[in-house]
C-alpha positions in Angstrom: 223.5 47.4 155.4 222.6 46.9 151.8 222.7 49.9 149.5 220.2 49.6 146.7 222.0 52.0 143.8 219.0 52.7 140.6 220.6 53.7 137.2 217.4 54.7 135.0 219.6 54.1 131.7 218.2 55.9 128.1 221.0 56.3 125.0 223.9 57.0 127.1 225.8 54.6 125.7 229.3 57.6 125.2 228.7 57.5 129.1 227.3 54.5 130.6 230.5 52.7 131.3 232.2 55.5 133.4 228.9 55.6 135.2 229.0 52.1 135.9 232.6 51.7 136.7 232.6 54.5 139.2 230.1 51.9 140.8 232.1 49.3 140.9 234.9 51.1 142.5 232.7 52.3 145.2 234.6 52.1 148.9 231.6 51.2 150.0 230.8 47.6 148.7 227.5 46.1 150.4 225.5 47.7 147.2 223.3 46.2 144.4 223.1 48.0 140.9 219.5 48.0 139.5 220.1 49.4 136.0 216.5 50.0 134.3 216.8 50.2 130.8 214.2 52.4 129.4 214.2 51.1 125.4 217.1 52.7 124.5 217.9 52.6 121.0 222.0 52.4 120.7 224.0 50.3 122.5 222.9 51.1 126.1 221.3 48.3 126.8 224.0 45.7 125.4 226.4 47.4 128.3 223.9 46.7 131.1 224.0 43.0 130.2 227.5 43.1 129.8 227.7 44.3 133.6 225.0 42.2 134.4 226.6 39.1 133.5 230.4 40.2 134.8 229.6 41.7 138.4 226.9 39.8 140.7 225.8 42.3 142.7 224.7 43.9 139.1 221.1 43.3 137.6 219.2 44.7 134.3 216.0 45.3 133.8 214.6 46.1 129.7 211.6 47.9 129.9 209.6 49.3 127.2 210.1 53.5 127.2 208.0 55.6 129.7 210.2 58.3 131.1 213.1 58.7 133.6 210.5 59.2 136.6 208.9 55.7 135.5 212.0 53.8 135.4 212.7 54.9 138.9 209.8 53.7 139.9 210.7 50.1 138.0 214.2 50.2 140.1 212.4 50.2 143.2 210.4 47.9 142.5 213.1 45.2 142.7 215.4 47.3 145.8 216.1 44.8 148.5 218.4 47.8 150.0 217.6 49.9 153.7 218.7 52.4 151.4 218.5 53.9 148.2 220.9 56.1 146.2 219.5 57.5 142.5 222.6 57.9 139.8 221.8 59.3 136.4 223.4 57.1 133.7 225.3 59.9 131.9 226.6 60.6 135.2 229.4 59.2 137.8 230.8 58.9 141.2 234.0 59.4 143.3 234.5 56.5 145.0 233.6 57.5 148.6 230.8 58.9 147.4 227.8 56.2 149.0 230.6 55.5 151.8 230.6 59.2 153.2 226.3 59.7 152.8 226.3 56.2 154.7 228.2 57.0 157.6 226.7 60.3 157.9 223.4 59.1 158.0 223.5 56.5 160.2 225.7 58.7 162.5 223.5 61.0 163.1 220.9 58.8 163.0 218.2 60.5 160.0 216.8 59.2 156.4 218.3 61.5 154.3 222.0 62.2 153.9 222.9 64.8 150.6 225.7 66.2 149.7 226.8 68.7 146.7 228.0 68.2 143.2 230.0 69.1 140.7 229.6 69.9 137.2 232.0 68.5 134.5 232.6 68.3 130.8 233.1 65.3 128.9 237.1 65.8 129.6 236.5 65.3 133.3 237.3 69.5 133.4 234.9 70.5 136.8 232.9 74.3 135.5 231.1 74.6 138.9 231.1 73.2 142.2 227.3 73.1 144.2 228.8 73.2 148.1 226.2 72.8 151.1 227.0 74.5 154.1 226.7 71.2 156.6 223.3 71.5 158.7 221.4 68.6 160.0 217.3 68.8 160.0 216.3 66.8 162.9 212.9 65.8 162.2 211.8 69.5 161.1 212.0 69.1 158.1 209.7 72.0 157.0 213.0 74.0 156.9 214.5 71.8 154.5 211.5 71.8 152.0 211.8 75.8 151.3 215.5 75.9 150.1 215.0 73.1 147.6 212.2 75.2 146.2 214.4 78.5 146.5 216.7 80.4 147.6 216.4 82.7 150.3 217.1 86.2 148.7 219.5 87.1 151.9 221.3 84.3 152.2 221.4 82.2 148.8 220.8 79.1 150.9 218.9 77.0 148.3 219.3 73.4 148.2 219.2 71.4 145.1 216.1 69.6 144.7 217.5 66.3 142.4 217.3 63.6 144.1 220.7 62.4 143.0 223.6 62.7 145.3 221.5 61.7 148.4 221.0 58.7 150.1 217.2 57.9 151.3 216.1 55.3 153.6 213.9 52.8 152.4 211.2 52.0 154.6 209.2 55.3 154.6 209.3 55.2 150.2 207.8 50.9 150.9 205.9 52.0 153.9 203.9 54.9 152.5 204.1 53.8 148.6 206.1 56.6 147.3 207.1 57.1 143.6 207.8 59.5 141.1 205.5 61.3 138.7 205.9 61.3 135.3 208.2 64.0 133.8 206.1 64.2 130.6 202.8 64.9 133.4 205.0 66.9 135.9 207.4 68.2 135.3 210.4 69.0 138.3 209.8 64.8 139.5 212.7 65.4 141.9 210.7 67.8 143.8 207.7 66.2 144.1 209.2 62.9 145.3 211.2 64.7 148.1 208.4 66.8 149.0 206.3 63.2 149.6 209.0 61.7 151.1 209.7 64.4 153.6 206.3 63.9 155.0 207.5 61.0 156.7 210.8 61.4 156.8 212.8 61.7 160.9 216.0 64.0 159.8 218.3 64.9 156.9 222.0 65.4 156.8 223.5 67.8 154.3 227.0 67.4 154.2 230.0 69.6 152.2 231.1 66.9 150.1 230.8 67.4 146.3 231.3 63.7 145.3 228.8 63.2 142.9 229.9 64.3 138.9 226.8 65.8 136.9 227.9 65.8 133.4 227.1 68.8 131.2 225.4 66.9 128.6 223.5 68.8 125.9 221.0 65.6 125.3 220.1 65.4 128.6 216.4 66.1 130.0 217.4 69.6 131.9 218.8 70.8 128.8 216.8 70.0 126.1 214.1 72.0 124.4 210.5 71.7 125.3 208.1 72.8 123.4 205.3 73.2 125.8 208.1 74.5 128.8 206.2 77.5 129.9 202.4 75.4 130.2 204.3 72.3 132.1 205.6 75.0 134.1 202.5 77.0 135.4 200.8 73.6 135.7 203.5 72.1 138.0 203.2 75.5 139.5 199.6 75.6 140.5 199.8 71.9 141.4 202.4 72.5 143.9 201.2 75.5 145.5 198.1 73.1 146.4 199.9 70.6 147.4 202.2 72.8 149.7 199.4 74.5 151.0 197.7 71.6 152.0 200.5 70.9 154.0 200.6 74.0 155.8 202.7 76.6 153.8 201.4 79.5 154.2 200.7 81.6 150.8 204.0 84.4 152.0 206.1 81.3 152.0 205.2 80.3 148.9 
């Protein structure tokens, strides 16, 4: 089955290559490479057409800039994958990484497969391993949701909520229209995307692995100053606590 891999790529030029190799050495080789090219200003998107043009299963698409939520959206637009797997440009891969979500989410038969992270410098140095207890959510999913919002305070059992490092089937995000919000309207895009797709989604997997590499990088999105922090905040706050409760989350579990 194909894996449709979406690189939303914005002036990461110091770590686009490393992102992309670890792509190409992927175990797992039945994969396109959507890189999305969000108007960056440096070199960026000269090394998308340079992997464009070397590696086939490689495409590029320019855009003008909108946002890391938007160019998601543009990557999915052009997926001809079952599945979908979301990698950060200043980011990378070990190379079973898409190999070991795949076989453990067709094996046990579900639409999500996650697994854990790690957290390295630029020297490849890992600071912090993220490891998942392995659990499988057979079509229940509304014990899944809770833990990516937080973490019970009895058992610190909260799951990450970023969407990279898990492996999502396709049809219910073509079926039901999903995309992402706009991270400069909502902020926390991650959460509202899995909370959409979990709707409609039969099962997750999360497994122990830590395969996925999330660079500390001071530039990035999580890390840098915002200005308005605390209003995005209360209003991504008060727009998910309707949303939730419109599914059926009660006000104690929120």
């Amino acid at each position: 089955m194909l894996v449709s891999v979406i690189v939303p790529v914005y002036n990461t030029e110091k770590y686009l290559k490393q992102c992309l190799d670890s792509l190409v050495a992927q175990t797992y080789k039945n994969i396109e490479v959507i890189m999305v090219d969000d108007g960056s200003k440096d070199s960026s998107g000269a090394i998308c057409d340079e992997y464009a043009k070397k590696y086939k299963n490689f495409q590029v698409i320019h855009k003008k800039n909108a946002g890391l939520g938007m160019a998601r959206n543009t990557g999915m637009e052009y997926m001809n994958g079952e599945y979908v797997f979301f990698l950060d440009s200043d980011d990378y891969l070990e190379t079973e990484c898409i190999d070991i979500l795949y076989q453990n989410l067709t094996r046990n038969h579900v639409d999500i497969c996650k697994g854990g992270f790690k957290k390295v410098t630029d020297s490849g140095k890992v600071v912090f391993r993220r490891v998942y207890e392995k659990t499988i959510f057979e079509e229940n999913m509304a014990k899944l949701l809770p833990r990516m919002i937080g973490s019970s305070p009895s058992q610190h059992d909260s799951v990450e909520m970023c969407v990279c490092g898990a492996l999502y089937k396709v049809e219910p995000i073509k079926k039901y229209g999903l995309k992402f919000p706009s991270e400069r309207e909502l902020i926390s895009e991650d959460l509202v995307f899995n909370i959409d797709y979990m709707q409609h989604a039969k099962g997750a997997y999360i497994i122990e692995r830590t395969d996925y590499n999330y660079r500390i990088n001071l530039t990035s999105l999580t890390t840098s100053y915002r200005e308005d922090r605390f209003e995005a905040s209360k209003y991504f706050y008060l727009t998910m606590k309707e949303k939730l409760e419109r599914l059926g989350y009660d006000k104690q579990t929120l």
